[in-house]
Each structure stands twice: as C-alpha cells, then as structure tokens.
N, CA, C and O atoms as a MOPAC input file, in Angstrom:
PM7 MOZYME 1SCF
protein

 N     -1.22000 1    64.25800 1     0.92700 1
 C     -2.61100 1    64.45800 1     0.56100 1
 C     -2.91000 1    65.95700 1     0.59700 1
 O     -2.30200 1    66.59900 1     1.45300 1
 N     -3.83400 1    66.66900 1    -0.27700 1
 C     -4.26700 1    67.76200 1    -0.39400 1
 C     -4.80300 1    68.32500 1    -0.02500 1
 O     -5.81100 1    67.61900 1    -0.04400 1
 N     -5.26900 1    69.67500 1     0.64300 1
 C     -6.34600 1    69.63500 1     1.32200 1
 C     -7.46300 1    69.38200 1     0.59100 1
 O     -8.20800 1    68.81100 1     1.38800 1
 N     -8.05000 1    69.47400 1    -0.51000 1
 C     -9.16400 1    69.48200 1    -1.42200 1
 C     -8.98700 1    67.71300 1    -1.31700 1
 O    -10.18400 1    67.42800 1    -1.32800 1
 N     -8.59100 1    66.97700 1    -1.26600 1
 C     -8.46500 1    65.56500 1    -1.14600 1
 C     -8.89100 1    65.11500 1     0.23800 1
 O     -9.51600 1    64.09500 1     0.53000 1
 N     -8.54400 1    65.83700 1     0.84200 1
 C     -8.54400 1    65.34500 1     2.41400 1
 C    -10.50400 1    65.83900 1     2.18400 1
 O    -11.33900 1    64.93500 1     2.17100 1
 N    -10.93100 1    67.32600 1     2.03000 1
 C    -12.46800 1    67.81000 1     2.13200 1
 C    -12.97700 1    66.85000 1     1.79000 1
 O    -13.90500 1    66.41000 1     2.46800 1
 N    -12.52800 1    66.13600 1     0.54100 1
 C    -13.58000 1    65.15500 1    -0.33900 1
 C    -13.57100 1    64.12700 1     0.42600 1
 O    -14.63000 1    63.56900 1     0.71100 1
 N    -12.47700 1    63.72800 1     0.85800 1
 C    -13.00500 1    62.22000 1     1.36500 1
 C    -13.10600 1    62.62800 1     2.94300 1
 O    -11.91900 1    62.42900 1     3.20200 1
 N    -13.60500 1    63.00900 1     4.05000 1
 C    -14.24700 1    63.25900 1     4.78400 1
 C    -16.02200 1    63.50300 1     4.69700 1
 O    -16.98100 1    63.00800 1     5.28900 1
 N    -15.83500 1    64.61000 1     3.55100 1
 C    -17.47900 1    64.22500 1     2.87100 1
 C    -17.56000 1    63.14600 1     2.80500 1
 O    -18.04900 1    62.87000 1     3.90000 1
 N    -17.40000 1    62.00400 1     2.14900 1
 C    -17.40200 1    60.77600 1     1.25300 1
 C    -17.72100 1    59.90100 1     3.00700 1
 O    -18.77400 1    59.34900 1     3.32700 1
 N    -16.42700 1    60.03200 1     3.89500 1
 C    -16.95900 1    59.32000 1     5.35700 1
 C    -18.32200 1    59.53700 1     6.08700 1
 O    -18.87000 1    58.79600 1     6.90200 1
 N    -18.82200 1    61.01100 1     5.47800 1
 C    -20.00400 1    61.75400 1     6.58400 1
 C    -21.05000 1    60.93300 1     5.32200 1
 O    -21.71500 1    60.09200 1     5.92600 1
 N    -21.33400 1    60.91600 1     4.07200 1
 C    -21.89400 1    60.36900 1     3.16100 1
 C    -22.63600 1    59.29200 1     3.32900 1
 O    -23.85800 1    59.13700 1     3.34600 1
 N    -21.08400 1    58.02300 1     3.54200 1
 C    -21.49400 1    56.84700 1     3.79900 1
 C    -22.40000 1    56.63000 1     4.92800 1
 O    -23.46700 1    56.01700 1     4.87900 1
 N    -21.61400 1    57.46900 1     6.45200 1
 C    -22.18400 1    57.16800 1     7.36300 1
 C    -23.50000 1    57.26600 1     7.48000 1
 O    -24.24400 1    56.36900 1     7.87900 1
 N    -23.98000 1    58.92100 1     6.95300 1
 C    -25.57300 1    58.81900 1     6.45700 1
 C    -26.24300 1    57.50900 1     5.91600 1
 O    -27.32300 1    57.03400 1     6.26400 1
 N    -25.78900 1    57.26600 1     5.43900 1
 C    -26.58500 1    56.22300 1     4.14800 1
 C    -26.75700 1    54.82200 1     4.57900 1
 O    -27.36800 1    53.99200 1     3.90600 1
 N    -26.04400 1    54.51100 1     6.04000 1
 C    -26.10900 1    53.47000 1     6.59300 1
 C    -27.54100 1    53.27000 1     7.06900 1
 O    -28.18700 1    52.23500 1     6.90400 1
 N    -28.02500 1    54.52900 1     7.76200 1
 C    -29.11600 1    54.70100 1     8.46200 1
 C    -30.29700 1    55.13900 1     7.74600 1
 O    -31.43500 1    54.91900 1     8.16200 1
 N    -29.99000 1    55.86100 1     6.49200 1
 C    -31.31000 1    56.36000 1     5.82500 1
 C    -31.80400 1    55.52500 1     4.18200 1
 O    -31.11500 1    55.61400 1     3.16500 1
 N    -32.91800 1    54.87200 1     4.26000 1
 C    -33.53800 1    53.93300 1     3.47400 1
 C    -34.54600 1    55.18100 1     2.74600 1
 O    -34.80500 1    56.23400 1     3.32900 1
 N    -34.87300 1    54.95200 1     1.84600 1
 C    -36.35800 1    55.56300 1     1.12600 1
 C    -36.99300 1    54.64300 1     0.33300 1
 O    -36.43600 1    53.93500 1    -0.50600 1
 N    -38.26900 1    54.65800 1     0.62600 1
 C    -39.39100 1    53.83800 1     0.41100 1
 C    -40.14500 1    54.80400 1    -0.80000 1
 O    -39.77400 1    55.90800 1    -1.20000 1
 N    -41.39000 1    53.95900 1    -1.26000 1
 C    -42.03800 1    54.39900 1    -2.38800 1
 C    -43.00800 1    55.62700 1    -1.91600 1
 O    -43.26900 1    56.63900 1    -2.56600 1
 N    -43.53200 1    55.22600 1    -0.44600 1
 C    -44.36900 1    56.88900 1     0.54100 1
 C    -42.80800 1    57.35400 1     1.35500 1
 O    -42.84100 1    58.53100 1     1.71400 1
 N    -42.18900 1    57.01500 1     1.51300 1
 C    -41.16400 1    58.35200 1     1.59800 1
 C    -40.13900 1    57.60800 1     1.09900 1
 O    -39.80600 1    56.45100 1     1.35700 1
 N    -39.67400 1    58.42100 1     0.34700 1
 C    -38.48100 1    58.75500 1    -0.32700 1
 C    -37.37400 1    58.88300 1     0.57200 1
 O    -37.41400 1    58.99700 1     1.79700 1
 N    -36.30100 1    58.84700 1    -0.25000 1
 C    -35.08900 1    59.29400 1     0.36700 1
 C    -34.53600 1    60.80800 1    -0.77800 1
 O    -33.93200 1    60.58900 1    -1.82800 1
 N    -34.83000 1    62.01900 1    -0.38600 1
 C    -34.33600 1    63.41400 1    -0.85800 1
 C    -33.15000 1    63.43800 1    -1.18900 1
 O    -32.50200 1    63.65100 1    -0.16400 1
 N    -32.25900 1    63.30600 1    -2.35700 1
 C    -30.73400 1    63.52500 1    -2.39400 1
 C    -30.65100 1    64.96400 1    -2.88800 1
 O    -31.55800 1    65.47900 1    -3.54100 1
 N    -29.65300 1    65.52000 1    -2.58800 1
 C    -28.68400 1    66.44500 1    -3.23700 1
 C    -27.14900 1    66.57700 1    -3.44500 1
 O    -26.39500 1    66.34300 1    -2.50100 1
 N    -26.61400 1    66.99100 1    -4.80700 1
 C    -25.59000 1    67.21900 1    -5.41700 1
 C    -25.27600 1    68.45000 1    -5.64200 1
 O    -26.01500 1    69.30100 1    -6.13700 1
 N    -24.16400 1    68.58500 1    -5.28400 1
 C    -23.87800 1    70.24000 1    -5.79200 1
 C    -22.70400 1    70.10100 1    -5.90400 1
 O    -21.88800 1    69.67600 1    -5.08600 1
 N    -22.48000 1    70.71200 1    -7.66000 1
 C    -21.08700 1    70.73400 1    -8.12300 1
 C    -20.90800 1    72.50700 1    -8.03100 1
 O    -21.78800 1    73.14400 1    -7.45100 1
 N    -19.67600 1    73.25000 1    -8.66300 1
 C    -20.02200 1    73.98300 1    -8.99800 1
 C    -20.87600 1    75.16900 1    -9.49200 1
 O    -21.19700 1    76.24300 1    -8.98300 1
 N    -21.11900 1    74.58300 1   -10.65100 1
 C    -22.45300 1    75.27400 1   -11.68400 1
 C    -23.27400 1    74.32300 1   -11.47100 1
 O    -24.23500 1    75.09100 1   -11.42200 1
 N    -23.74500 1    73.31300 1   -11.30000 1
 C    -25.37800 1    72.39800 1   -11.04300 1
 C    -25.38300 1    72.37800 1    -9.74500 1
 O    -24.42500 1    72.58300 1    -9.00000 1
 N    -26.89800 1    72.03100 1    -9.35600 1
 C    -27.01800 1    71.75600 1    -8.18100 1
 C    -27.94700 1    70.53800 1    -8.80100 1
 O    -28.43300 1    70.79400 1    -9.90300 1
 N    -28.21200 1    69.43400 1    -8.31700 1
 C    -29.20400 1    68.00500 1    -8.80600 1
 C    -29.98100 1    68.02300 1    -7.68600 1
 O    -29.47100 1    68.60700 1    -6.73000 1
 N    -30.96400 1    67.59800 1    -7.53600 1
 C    -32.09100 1    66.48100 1    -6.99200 1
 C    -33.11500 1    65.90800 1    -7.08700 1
 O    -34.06400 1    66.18900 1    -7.82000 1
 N    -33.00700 1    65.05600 1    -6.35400 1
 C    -33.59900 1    63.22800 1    -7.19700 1
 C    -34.42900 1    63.07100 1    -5.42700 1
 O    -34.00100 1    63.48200 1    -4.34800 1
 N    -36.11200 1    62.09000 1    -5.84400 1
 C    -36.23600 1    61.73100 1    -4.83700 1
 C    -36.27200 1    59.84600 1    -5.04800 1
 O    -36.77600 1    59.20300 1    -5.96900 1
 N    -35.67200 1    59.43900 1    -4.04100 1
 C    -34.95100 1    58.23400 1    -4.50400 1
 C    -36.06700 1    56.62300 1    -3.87500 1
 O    -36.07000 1    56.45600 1    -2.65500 1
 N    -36.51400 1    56.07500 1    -4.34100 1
 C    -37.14900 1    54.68800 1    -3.92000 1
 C    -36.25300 1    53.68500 1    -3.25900 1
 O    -36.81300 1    52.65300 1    -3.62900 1
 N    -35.27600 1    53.30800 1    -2.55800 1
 C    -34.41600 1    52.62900 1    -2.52300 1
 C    -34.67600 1    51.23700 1    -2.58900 1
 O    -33.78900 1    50.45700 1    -2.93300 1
 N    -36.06300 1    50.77800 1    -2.22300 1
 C    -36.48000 1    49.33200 1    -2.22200 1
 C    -36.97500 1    48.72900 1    -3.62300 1
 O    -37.09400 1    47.51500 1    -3.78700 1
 N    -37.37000 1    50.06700 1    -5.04000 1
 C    -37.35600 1    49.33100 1    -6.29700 1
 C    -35.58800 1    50.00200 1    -6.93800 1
 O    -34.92300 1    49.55100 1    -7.87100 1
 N    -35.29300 1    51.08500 1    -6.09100 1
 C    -34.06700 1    51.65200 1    -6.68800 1
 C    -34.78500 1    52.29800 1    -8.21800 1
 O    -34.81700 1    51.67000 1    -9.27700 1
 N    -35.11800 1    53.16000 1    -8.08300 1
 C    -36.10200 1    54.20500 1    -9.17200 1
 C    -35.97500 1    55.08700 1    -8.35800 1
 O    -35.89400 1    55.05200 1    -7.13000 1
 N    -35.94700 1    56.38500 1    -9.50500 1
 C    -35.67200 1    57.80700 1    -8.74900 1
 C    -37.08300 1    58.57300 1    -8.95800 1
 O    -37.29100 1    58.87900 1   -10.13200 1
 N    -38.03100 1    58.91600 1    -8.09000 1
 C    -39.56600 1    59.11700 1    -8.44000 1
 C    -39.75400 1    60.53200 1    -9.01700 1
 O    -40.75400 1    60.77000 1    -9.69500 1
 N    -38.76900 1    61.54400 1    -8.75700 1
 C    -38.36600 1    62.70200 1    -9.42900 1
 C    -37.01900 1    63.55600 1    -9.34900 1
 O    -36.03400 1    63.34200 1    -8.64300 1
 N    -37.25300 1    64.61200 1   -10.29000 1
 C    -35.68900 1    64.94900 1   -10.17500 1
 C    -35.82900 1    66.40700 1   -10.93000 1
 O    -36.40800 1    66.69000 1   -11.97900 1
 N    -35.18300 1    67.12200 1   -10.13000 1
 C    -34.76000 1    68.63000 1   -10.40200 1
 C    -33.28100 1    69.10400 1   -10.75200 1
 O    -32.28900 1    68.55400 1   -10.27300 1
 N    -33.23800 1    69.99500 1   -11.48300 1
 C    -31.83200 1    70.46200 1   -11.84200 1
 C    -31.55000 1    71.80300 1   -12.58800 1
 O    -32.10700 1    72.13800 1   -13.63400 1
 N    -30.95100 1    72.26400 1   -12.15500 1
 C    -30.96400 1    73.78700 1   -12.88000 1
 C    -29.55700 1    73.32100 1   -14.17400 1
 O    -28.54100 1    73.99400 1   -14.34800 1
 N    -29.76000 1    72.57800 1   -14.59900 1
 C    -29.48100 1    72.07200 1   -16.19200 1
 C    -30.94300 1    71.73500 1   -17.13700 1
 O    -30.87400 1    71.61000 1   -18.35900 1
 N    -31.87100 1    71.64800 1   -16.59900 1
 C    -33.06700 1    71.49400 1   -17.18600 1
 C    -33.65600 1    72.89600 1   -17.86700 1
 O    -33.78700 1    73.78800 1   -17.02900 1
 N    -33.93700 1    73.16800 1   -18.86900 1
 C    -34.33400 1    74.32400 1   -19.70800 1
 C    -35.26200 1    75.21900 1   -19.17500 1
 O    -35.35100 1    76.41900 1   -19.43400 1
 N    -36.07800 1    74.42900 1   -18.26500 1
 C    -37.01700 1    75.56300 1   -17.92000 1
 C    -36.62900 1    76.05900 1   -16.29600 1
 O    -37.34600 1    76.89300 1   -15.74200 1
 N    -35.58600 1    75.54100 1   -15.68800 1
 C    -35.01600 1    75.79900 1   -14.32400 1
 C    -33.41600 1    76.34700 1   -14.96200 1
 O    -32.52600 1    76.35900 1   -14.11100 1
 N    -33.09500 1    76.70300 1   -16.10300 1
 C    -31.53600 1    77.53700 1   -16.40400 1
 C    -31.55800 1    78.53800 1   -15.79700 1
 O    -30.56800 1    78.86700 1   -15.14400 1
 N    -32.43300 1    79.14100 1   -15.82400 1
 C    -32.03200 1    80.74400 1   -15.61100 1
 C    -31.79300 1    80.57400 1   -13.61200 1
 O    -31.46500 1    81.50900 1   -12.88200 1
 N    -31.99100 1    79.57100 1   -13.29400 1
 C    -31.48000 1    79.41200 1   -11.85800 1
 C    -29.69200 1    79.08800 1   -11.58000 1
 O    -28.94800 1    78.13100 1   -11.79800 1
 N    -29.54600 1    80.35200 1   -11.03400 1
 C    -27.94400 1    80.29100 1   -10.85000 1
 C    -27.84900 1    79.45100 1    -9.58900 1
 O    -28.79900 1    79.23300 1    -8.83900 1
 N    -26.47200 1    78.95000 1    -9.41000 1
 C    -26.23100 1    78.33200 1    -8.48300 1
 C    -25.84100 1    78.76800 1    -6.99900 1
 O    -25.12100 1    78.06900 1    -6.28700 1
 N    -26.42100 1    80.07400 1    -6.57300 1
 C    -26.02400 1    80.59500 1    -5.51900 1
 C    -27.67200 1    80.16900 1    -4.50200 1
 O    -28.82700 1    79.84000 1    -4.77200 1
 N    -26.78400 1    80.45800 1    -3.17500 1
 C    -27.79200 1    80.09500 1    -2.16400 1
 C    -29.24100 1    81.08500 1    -2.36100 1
 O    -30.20600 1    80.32400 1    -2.42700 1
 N    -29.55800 1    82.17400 1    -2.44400 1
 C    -30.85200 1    82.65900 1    -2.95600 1
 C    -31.61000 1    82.35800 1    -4.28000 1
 O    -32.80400 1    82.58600 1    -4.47500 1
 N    -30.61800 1    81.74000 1    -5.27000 1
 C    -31.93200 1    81.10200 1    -6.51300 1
 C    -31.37900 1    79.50400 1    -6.14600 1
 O    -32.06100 1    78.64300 1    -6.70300 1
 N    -30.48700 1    79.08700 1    -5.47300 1
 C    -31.11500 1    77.60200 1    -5.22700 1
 C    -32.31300 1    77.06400 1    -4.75100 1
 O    -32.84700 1    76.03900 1    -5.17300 1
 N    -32.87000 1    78.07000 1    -3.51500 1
 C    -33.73100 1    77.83300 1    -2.94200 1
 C    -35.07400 1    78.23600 1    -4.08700 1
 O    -36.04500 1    77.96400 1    -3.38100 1
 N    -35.62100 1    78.70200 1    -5.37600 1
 C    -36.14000 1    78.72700 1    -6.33900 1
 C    -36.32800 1    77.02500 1    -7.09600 1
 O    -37.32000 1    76.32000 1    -7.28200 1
 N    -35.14400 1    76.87100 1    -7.33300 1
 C    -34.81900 1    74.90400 1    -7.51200 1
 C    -35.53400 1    74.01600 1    -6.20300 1
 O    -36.28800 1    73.17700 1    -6.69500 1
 N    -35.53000 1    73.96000 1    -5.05500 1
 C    -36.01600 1    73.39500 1    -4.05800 1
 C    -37.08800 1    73.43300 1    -4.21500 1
 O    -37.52700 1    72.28900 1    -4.34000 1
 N    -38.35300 1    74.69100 1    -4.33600 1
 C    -39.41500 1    75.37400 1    -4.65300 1
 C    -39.82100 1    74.08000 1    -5.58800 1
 O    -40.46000 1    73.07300 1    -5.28300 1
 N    -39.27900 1    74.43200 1    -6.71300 1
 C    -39.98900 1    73.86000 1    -7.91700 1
 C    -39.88100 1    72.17900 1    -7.60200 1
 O    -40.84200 1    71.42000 1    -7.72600 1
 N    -38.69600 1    71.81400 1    -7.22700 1
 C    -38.87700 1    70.30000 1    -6.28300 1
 C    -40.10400 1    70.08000 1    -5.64200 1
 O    -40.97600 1    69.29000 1    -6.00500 1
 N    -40.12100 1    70.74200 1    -4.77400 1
 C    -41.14200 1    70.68400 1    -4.31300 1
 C    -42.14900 1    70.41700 1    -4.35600 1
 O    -42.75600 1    69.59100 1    -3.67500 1
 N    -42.63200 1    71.31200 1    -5.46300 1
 C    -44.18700 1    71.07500 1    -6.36300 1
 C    -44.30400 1    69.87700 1    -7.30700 1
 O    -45.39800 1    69.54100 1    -7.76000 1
 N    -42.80500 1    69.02900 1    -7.69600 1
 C    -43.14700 1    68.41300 1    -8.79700 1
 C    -43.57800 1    67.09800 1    -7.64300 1
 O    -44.56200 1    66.36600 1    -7.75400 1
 N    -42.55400 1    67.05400 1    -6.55200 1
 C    -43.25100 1    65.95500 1    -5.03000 1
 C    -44.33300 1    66.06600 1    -4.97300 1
 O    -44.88800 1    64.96800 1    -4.92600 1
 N    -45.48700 1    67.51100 1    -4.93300 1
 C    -46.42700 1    67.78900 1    -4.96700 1
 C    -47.59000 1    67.12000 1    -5.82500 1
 O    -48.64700 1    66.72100 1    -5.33500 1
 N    -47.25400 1    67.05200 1    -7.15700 1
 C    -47.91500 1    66.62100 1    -8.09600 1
 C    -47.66000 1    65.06000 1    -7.82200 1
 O    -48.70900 1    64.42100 1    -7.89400 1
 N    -46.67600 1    64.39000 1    -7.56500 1
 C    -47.10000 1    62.85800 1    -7.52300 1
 C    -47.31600 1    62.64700 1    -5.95100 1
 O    -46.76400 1    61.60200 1    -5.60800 1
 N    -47.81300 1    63.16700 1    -5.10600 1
 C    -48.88800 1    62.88300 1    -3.73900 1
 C    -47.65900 1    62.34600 1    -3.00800 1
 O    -47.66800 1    61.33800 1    -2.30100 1
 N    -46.36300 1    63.29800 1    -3.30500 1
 C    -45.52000 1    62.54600 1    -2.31300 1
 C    -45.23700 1    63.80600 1    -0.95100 1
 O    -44.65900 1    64.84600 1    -1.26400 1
 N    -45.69700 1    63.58900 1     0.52600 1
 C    -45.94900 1    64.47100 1     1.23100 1
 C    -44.97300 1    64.31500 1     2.52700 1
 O    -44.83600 1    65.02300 1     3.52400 1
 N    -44.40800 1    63.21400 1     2.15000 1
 C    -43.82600 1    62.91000 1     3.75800 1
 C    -42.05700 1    62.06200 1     2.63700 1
 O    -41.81800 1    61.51700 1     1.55900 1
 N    -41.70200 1    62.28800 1     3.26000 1
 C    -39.88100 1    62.03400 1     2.78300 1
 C    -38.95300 1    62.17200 1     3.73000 1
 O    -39.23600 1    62.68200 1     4.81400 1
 N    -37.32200 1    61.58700 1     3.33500 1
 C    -36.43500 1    61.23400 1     3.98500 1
 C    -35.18700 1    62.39300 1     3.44600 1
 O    -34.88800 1    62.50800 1     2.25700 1
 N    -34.69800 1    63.01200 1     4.29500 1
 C    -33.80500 1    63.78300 1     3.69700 1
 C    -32.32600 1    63.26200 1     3.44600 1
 O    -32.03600 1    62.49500 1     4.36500 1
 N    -31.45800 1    63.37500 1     2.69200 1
 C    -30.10900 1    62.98000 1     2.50400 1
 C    -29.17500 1    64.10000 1     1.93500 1
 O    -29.01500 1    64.39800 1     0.75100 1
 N    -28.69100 1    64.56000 1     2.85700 1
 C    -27.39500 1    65.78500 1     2.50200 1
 C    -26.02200 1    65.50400 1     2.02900 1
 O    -24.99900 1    66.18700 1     1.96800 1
 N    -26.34200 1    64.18300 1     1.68500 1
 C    -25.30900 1    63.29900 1     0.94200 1
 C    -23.64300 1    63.64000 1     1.31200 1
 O    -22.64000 1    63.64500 1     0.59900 1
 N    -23.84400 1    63.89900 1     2.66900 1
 C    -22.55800 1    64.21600 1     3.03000 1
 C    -21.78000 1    65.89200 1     3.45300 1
 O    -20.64700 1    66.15100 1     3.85700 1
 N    -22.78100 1    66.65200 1     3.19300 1
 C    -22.71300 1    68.16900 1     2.77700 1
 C    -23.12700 1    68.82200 1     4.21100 1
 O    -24.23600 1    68.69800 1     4.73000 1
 N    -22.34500 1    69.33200 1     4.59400 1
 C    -23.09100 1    70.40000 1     6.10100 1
 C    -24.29000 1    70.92400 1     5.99200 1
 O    -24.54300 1    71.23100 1     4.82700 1
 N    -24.87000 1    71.07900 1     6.51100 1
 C    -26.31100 1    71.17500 1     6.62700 1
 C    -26.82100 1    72.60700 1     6.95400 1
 O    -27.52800 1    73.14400 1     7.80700 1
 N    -25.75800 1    73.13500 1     5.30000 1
 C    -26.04200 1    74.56400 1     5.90300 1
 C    -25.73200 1    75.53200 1     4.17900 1
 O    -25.51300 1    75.00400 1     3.08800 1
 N    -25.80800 1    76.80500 1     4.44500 1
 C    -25.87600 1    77.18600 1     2.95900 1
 C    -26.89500 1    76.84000 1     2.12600 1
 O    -28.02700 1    76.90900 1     2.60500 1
 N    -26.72400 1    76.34100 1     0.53900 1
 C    -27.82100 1    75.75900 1    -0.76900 1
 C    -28.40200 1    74.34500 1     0.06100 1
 O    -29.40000 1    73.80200 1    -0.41100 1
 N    -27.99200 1    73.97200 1     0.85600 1
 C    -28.84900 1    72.62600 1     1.41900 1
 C    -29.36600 1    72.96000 1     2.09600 1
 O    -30.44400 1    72.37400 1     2.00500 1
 N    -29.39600 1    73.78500 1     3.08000 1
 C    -30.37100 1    74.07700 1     4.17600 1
 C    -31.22700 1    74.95100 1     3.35000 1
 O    -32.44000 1    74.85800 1     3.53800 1
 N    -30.73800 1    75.89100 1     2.35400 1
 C    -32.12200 1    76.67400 1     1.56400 1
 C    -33.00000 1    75.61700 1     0.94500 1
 O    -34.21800 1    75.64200 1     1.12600 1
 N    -32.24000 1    74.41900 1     0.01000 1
 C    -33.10200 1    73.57900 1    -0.30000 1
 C    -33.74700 1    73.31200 1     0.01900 1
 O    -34.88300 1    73.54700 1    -0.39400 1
 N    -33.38900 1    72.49700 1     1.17200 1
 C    -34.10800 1    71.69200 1     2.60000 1
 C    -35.88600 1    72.59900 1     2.97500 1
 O    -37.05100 1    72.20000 1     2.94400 1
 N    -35.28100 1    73.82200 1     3.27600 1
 C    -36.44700 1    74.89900 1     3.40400 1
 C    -37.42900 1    75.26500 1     2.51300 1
 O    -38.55000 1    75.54000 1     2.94200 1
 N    -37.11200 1    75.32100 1     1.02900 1
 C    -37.83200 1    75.48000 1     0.39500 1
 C    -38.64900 1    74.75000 1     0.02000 1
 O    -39.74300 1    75.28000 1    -0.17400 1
 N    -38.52700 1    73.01900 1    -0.29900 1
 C    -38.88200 1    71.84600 1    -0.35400 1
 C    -40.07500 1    71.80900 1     1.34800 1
 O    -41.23800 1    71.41200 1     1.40500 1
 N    -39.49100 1    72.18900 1     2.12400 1
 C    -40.77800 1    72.40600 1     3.20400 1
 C    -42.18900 1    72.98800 1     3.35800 1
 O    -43.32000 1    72.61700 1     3.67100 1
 N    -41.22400 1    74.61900 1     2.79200 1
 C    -42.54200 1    75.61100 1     2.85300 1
 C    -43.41000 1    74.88700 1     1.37700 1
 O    -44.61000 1    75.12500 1     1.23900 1
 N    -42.70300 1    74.06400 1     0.40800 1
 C    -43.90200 1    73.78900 1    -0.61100 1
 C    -44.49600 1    72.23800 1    -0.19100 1
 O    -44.86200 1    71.44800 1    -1.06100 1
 N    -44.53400 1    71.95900 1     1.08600 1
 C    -45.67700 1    71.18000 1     1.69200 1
 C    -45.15000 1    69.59500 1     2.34700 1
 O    -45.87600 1    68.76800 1     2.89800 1
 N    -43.84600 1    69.50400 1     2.11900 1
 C    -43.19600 1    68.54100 1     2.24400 1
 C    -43.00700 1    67.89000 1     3.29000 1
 O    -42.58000 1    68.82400 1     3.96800 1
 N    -42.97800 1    66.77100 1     4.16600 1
 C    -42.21500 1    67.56200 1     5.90400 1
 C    -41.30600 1    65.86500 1     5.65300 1
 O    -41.68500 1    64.82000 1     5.12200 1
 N    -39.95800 1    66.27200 1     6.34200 1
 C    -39.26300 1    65.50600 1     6.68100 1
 C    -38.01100 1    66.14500 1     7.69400 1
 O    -37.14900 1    65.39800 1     8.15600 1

C-alpha cells in the first residue's frame, strides 16, 4: 500500500467515524467540506429530507477568481456564509468530512462564523 493510499483511507476511517455522530436537520444543518486540489466545495446538508439547502464553490463564476489557498479560501467561507445568511439559517452542524481541523477548514470554519453562523 502507498502512502497516498494509506492518507486516503485513514481520512475515509476519521470521515465515517464523524458521520456516525453528526445528523443535520432543516434548523441546523450539517456544514460539509471538500477539498480537492483546485476546488474547494460546500454544501449545507438536511440529512432528514437529504436536500442540500446551499452550496458554495470556487468553480462557480462569480467565486473563480478565489484561488484555492488558505487566505482566499477563507473569502469562499465568507460568501457561505452570507448565502446561510439569506435563508435564516443561524445555528448549524459542522462536518470536516474527515480533514484535520486545521489549514482551509479551520479558515472556513472561521469565516462562516465571523459571518454570523455559530456551530
């Protein structure tokens, strides 16, 4: 096994284990994030109709010019933020989908706060 094989599926164990414990409802959500490479995604997730109530991505035209490094991710979180904002969603569940809780997720995490969020 590889090491890049071995990273992934240890994520994939820390993932699941999250996901055992964290549900999102229609007043809180469950917060995901993805980060490949070049995208970073997030979705805030309903798990009890399974509908995603919004979703950010610096593949979206008016969030491109957001590169994928930890100082304009946290720009992407921001704008998350506000779009939670606009549908009266104020209280949420976070999910680091497996990812250390540190770097573009913890900027996320932060930025999604300071724009009014709390979880």
């Amino acid at each position: 096994m590889s090491r890049l094989e071995d990273k992934y599926r240890r994520r994939l164990r820390r993932k699941f284990s999250i996901r055992k414990r964290i549900r999102g409802t229609a007043e809180r959500p469950r917060l995901t994030i993805y980060k490949s490479n070049r995208y970073t995604y997030l979705q805030a997730i309903d798990d009890a109709s399974g509908r995603t109530l919004a979703a950010a991505s610096n593949k979206e035209k008016e969030l491109a010019a957001v590169r994928n490094t930890v100082a304009e991710v946290a720009k992407l979180g921001e704008a998350f933020g506000k779009r939670l904002a606009e549908k009266q969603i104020k209280r949420a569940v976070f999910d680091r989908n497996g990812y250390l809780f540190h770097g573009k997720v913890k900027a996320v995490a932060d930025a999604i706060r300071k724009a009014g969020v709390e979880f």
